[in-house]
N, C-alpha and C positions, 0 to 999 in steps of 0.2 A: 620498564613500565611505560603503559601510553600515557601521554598527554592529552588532556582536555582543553579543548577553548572553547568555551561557552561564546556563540556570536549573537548579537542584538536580536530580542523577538522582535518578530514583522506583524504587528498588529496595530491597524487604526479604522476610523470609523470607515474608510471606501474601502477599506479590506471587509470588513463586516459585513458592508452592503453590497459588495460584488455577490460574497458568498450566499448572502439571501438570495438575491436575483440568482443565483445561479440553481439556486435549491428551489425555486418558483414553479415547478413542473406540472403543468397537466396532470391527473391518477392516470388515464389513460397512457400516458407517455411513459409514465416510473412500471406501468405493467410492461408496457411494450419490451422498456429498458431490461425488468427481471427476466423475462421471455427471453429476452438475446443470451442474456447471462446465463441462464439454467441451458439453452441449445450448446452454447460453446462450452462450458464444460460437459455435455453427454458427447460430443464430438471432438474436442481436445483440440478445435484447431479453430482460428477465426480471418477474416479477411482485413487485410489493414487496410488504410484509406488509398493505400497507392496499387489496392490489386493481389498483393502479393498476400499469400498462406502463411500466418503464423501455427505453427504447431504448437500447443501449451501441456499435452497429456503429460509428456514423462517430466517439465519441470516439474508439473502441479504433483504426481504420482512421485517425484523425489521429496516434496516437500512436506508431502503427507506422511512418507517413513523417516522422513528425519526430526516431527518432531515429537517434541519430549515433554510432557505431563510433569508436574512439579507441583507434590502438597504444597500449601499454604505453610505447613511448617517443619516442612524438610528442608533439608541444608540444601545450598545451590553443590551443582557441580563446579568442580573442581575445570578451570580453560584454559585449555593449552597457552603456551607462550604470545603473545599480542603478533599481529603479524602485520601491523604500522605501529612507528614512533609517536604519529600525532592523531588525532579524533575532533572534526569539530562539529559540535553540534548548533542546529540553530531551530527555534519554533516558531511554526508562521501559522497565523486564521489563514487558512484555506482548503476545502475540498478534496476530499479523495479524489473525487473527479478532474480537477481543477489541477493537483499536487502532480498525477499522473502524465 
């Protein structure tokens, strides 16, 4: 069986306030933003900051057939054996953007 360790939430008020400021965007800018995002998925691959080609098609096309739909009150599946001893989690105020 895994082990859980719950580590301290990261949550205070400059965490709060980074994430405002950080969410403070122009509309024009969050369209620009959607725009890139809608391109790089129709093309599967994006530029990183250093130049180089990330290809994203066949994770994003594995992730789409792996997953798995679950009523509301249907049993979970059944998970293979843990494949670590230990698991720690921890929850922080911050951004997808920010997190990534």
């Amino acid at each position: 069986m895994t082990a859980v360790h719950l580590l301290p939430t990261l949550d205070d008020a400059e965490r709060a306030a980074a994430c405002e400021r950080e969410l403070d965007i122009p509309l024009e800018r969050s369209f620009d933003i959607a725009q890139e995002t809608l391109e790089i998925i129709g093309s599967g691959r994006y530029s990183a900051r250093s130049g180089r080609l990330v290809f994203i098609a066949d994770a994003v096309r594995n992730a789409c057939t792996a997953k798995l739909s679950i009523a509301p009150d249907a049993a979970l599946p059944a998970t293979p054996t843990a494949r670590f001893c230990e698991m720690r989690v921890q929850v922080a105020n911050e951004t997808t953007t920010s997190a990534a």
